[in-house]
PLY file of the C-alpha trace (Angstrom):
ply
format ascii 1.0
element vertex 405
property float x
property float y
property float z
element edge 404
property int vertex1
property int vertex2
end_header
51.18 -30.12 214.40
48.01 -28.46 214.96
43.95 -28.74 215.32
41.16 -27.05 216.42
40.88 -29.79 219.11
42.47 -27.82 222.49
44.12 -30.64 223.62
46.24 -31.92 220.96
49.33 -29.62 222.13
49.50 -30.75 225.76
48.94 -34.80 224.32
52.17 -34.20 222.46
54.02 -32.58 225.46
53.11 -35.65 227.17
54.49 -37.80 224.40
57.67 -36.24 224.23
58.34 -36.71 227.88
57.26 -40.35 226.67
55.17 -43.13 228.30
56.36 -45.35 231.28
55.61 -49.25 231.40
53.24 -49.32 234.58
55.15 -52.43 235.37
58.54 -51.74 234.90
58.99 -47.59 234.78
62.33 -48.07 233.29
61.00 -50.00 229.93
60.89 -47.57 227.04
60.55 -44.06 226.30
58.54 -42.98 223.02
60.03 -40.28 220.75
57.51 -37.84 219.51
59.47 -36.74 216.08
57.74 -39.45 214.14
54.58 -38.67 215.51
51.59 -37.71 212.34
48.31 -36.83 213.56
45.04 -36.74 211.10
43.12 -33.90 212.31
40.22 -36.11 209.77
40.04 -39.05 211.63
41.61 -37.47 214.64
43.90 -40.33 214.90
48.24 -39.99 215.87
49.89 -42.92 213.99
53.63 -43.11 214.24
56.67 -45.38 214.11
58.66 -44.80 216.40
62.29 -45.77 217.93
61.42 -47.18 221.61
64.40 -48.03 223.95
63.68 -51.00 225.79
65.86 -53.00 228.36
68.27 -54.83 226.13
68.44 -52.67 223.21
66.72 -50.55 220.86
63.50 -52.13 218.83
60.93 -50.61 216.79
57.44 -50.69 217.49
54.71 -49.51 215.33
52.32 -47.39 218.21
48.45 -46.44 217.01
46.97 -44.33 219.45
43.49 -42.83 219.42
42.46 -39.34 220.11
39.02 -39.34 222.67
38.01 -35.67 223.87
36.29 -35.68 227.59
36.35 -32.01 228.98
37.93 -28.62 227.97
41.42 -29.37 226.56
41.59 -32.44 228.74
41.52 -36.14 227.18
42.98 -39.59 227.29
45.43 -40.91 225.26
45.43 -44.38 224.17
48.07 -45.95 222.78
48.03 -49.30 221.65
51.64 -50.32 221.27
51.93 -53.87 218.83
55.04 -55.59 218.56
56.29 -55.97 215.59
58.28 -59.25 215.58
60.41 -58.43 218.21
59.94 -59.71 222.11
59.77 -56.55 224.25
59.33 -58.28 227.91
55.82 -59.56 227.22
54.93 -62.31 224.44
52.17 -60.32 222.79
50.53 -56.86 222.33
51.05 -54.26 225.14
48.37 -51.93 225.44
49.18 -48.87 227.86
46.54 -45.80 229.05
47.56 -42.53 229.76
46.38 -39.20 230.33
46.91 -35.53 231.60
49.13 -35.89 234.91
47.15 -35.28 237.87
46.78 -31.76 238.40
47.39 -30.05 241.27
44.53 -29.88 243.30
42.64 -27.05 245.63
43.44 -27.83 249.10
39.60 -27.80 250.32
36.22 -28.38 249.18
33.19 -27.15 251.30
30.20 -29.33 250.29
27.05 -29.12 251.42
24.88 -32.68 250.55
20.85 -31.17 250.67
18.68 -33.92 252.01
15.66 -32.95 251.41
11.63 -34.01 250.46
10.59 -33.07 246.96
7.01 -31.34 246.65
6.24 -34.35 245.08
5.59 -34.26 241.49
5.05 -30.68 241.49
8.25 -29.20 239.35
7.41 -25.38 239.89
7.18 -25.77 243.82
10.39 -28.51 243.84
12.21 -25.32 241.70
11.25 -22.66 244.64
12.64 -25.32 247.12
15.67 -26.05 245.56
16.42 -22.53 245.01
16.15 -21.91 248.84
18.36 -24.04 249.68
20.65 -23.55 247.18
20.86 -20.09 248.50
20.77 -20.88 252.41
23.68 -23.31 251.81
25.86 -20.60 249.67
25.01 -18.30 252.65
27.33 -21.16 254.80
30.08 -21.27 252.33
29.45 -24.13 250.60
31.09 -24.21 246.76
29.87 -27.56 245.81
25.92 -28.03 246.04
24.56 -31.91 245.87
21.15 -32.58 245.89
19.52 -36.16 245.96
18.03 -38.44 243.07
15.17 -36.98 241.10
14.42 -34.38 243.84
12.20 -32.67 240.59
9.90 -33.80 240.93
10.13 -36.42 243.45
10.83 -40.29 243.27
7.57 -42.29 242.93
8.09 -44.74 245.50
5.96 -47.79 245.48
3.70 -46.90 242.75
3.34 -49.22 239.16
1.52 -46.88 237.14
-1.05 -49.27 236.57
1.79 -51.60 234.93
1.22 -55.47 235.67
3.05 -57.61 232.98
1.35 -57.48 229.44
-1.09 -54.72 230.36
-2.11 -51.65 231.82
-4.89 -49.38 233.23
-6.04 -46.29 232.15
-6.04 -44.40 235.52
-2.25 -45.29 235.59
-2.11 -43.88 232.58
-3.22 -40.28 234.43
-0.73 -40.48 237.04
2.11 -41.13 234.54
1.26 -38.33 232.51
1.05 -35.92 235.53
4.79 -36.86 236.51
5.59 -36.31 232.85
4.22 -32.93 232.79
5.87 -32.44 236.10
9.41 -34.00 234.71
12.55 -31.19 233.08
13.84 -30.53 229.79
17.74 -30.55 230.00
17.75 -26.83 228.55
14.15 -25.90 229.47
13.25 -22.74 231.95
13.58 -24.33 235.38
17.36 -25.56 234.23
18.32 -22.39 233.26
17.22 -20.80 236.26
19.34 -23.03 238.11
22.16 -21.97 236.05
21.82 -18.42 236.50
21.98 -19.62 239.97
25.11 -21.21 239.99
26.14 -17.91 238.31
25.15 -15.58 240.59
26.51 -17.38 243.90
29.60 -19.06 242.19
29.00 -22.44 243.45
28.81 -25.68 241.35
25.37 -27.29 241.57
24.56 -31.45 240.97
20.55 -31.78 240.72
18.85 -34.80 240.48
15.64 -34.41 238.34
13.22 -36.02 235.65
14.31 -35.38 232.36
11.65 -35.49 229.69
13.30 -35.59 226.10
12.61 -33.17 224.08
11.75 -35.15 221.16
10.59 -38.45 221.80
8.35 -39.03 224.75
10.67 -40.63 226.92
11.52 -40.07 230.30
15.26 -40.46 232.13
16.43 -40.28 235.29
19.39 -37.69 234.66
21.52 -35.61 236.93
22.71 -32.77 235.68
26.22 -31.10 237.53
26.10 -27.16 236.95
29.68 -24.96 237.20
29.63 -21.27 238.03
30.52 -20.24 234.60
27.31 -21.76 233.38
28.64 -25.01 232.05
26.03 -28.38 233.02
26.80 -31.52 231.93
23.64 -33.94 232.21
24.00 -37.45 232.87
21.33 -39.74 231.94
21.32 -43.22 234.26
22.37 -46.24 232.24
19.71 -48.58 233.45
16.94 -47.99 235.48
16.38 -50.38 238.36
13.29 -52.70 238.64
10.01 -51.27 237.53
11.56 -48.30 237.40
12.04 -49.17 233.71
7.99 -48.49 233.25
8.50 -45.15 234.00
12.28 -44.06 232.72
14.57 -45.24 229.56
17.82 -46.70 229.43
20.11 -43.47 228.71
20.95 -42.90 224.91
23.33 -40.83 225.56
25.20 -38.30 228.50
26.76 -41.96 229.68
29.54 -40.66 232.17
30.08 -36.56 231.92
33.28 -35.51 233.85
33.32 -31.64 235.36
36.19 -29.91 235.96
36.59 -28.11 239.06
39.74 -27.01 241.44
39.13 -30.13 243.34
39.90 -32.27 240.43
37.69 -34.43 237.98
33.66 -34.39 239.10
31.52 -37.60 238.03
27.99 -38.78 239.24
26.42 -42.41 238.88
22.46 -42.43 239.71
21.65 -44.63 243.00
22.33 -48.36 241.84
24.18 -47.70 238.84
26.72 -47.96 241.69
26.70 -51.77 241.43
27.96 -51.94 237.94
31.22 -52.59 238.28
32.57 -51.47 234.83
30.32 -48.21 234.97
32.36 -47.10 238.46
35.67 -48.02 235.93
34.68 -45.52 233.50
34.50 -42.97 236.01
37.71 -43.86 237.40
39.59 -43.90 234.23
39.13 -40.36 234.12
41.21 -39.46 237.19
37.36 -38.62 239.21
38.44 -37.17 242.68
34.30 -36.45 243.58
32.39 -39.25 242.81
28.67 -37.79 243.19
25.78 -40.56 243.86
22.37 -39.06 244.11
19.89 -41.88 245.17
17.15 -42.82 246.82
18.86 -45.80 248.83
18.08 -46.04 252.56
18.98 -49.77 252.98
21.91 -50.64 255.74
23.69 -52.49 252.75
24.37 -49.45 251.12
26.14 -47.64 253.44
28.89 -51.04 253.19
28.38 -50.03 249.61
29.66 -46.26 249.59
32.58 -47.15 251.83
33.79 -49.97 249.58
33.70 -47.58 246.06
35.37 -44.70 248.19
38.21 -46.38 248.71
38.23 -48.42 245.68
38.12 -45.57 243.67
40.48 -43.14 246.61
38.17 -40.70 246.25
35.03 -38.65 248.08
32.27 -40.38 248.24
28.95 -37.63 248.24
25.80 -39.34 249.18
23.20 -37.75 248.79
19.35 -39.24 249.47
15.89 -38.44 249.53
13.85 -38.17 252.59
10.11 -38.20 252.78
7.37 -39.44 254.26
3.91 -41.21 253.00
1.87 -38.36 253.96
4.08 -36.09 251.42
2.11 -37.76 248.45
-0.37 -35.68 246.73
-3.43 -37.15 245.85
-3.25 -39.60 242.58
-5.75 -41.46 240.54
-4.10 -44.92 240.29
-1.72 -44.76 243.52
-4.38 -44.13 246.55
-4.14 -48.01 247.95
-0.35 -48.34 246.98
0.88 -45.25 248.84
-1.32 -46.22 251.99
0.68 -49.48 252.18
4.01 -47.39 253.06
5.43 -47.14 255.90
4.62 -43.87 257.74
8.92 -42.93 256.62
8.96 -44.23 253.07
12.54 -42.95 252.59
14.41 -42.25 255.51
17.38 -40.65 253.99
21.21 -41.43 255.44
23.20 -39.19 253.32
26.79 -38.06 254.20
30.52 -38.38 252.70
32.78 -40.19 252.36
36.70 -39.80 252.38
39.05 -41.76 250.27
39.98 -43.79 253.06
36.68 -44.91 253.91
35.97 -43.17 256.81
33.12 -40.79 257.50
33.82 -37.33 256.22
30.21 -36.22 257.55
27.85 -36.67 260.05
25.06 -39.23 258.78
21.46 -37.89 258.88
18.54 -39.92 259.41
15.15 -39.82 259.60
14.74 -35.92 258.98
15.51 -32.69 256.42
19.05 -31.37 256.61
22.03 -29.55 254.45
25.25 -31.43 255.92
28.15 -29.43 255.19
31.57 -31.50 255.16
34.93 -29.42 254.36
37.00 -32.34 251.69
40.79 -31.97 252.65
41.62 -32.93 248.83
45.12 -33.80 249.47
43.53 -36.93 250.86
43.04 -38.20 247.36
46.71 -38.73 245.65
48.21 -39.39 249.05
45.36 -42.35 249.00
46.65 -43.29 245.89
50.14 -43.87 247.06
49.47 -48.39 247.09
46.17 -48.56 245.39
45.46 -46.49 242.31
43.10 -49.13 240.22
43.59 -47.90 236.93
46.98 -46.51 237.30
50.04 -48.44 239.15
47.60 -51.19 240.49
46.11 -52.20 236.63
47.27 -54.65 234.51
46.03 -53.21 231.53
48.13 -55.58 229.45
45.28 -58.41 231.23
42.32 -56.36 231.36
40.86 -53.37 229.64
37.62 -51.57 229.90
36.46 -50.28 226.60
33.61 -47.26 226.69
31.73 -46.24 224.11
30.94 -42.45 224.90
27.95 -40.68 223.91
0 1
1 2
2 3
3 4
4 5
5 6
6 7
7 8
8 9
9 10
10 11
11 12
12 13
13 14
14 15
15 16
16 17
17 18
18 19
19 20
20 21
21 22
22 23
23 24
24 25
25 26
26 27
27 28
28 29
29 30
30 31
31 32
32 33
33 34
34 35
35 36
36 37
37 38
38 39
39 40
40 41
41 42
42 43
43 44
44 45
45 46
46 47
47 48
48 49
49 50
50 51
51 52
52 53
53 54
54 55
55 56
56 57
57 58
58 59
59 60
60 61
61 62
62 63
63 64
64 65
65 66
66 67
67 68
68 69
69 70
70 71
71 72
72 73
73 74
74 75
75 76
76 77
77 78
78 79
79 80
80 81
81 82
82 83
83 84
84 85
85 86
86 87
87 88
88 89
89 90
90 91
91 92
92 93
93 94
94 95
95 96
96 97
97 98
98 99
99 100
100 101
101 102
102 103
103 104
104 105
105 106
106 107
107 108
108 109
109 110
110 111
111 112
112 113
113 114
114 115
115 116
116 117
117 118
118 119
119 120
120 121
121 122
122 123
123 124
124 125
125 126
126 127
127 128
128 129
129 130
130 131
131 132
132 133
133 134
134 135
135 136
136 137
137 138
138 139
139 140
140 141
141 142
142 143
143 144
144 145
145 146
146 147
147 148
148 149
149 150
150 151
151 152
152 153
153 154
154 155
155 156
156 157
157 158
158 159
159 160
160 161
161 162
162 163
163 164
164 165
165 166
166 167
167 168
168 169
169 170
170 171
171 172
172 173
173 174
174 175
175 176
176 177
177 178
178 179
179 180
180 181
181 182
182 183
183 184
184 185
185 186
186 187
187 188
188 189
189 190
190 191
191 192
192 193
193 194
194 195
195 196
196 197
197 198
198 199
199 200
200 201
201 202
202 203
203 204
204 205
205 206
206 207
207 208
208 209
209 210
210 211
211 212
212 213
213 214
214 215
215 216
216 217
217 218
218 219
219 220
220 221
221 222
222 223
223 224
224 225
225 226
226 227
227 228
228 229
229 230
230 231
231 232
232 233
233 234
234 235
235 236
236 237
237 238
238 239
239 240
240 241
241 242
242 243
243 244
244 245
245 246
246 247
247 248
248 249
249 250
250 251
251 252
252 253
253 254
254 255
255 256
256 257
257 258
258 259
259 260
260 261
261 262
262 263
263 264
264 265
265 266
266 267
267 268
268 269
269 270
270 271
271 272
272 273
273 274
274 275
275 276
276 277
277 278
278 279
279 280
280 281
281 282
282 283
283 284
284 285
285 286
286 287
287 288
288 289
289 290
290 291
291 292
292 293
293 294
294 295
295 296
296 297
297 298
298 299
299 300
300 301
301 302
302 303
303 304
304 305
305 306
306 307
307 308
308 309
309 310
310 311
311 312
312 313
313 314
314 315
315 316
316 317
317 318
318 319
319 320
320 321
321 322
322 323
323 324
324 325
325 326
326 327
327 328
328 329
329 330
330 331
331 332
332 333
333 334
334 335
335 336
336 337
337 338
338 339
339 340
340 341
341 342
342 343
343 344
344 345
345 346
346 347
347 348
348 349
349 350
350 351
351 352
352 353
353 354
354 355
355 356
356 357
357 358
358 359
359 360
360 361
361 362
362 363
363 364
364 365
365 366
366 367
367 368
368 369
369 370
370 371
371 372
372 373
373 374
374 375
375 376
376 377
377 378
378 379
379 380
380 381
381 382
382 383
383 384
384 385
385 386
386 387
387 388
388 389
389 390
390 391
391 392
392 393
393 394
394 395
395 396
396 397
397 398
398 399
399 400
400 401
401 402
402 403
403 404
């Protein structure tokens, strides 16, 4: 039984070892020698004997083959009764995966806090580069930087936008910061991965992203590894007005890195608060949950305890700070950037442990690289009464269904 797909083999190895009832461990074990898998459709149907509690039944099983990184993926199996009660009254529907690895015993991050040369993409490059080099120079292997740090976050400004119209002069400033926005494989990304590269650190950089097609901007993230893989995430919804400047992602929904500290995900500032977006991330076994934002409100700080130990995982917050008088000059913006405060984003980023706790100092008010060292083993021992899409789901109740793109 074989594909091109690398992670056919180590599905099967799982299946012969069969899959455990969440519920009730002791409930069946699958046998793999009926197992047929369509490398077409790349779908594994079978029919298979399953012992259950009580005797031996047959169930048909119809499982569905979903790629996410490398040779990992998910397997799910949706397991239908076929006239026969096997503890529930209806369907069961079970989730599994590659067991959790093995995991490297620390992670040195550093979280950059930092002001962008706003909308300037060449001189936000130059910075980032900098640090990127000054925190390698400290030992850091995981590099976060904040929410479209290229080429800055436009706080406070509409563009000219009021509902139903528009002024031209808006229309200026909005092109400049278009201009001033990223392709995903354009010159300044590469440079960054040559980076990552040449200092062997992995890299998450908030930026811009102008689409190489269409003449739409997103607010994207894009994580780097040091052999030169990125995986770009576009943010599902942009906030507020922030929808007359950036488009709902069409795609790059919720990329997963591997690393030695396990499974690497990011979620852009206040996609936070969608519940089933934070699911989708946690269904793939995330151990770093990366949030770049701009998000200096006290709330939030409640907020990035509560997902780190929802999810048992590190928290990396990583914000923005700069001040009103970092603004360049604009056509449309002059009276809306006077009416910030003299601090227009005062920053607060720091981690998070799986517990809750701080992991980091939190930095206010000012530019800093905080470096945290992650004990990782604090993630499955988190796990050992909570694990919210593994022993403490009811899948057979509730079920989160992504479509990835």
């Amino acid at each position: 039984m074989r594909s091109s797909r690398g992670g056919v083999s180590r599905l099967l190895s799982i299946g012969r070892e069969g899959f455990a009832d969440p519920f009730r461990p002791s409930l069946f074990m699958a046998s793999r020698e009926n197992w047929a898998y369509d490398a077409q459709t790349e779908t594994i149907l079978a029919s298979s004997a399953v012992r259950a509690v009580g005797g031996t039944h047959r169930l048909h099983m119809e499982a569905e083959f979903t790629p996410l990184y490398d040779s990992c993926c998910i397997l799910r199996r949706n397991l239908l009764r076929s006239g026969v009660s096997v503890w529930y009254n209806h369907g069961i529907i079970l989730q599994g995966g590659r067991p959790m690895r093995d995991l490297k015993n620390t992670c040195r991050v550093a979280v950059v806090q930092a002001t962008p040369v706003m909308f300037r993409k060449d001189k936000c490059l130059e910075k980032a580069l900098r640090l990127i080099d000054e925190a390698a120079g400290e030992g850091a292997e995981l590099i976060v930087f904040p929410e479209l740090f290229i080429p800055g976050y436009p706080y406070g400004m509409t563009f000219g936008f009021t509902v139903g119209s528009r002024k031209a002069v808006g229309r200026e400033d909005w092109k400049m910061y278009y201009d001033n926005s990223l392709l995903a494989n354009g010159p300044e990304m590469r440079k960054l991965l040559r980076r990552a590269r040449e200092l062997g650190v992995y890299i998450s950089m908030g930026y811009s992203e102008r689409d190489a097609v269409t003449g739409t901007l997103y607010n994207a993230n894009m994580m780097i590894s040091p052999e030169g893989e990125a995986l770009n995430h576009r943010k599902l919804k942009p906030t507020g007005s922030e929808r007359v400047v950036w488009g709902d992602a069409d795609r790059d929904y919720f990329p997963v890195m591997d690393t030695p500290w396990g499974p690497m995900g990011n979620l852009i500032c206040w996609e936070s608060y969608m519940p089933l977006a934070r699911v989708a991330l946690y269904q793939k076994g995330i151990s770093l949950y990366i949030s770049p934002n701009t998000n200096d409100n006290p709330e939030w700080q409640d907020t990035i305890r509560h997902i780190a130990i929802e999810g048992h995982c590190y928290f990396i917050n990583a914000d923005l700070v700069f001040r009103r008088s970092d603004y360049p000059q604009t056509v449309s913006g002059t009276a809306e950037i006077a009416a910030l405060p003299d601090i227009a984003c005062r920053g607060g980023s720091c981690v998070i442990d799986p517990f809750g706790h701080e992991a980091s100092v939190t930095v206010w008010d000012k530019e800093d690289i905080i470096y945290a060292d992650l004990d990782m083993q604090k993630v499955p021992a988190s796990r050992m009464e909570l694990d919210c899409v593994g022993h403490y789901a009811r899948p057979d109740v509730l079920e989160l269904r992504v479509n990835e793109k």
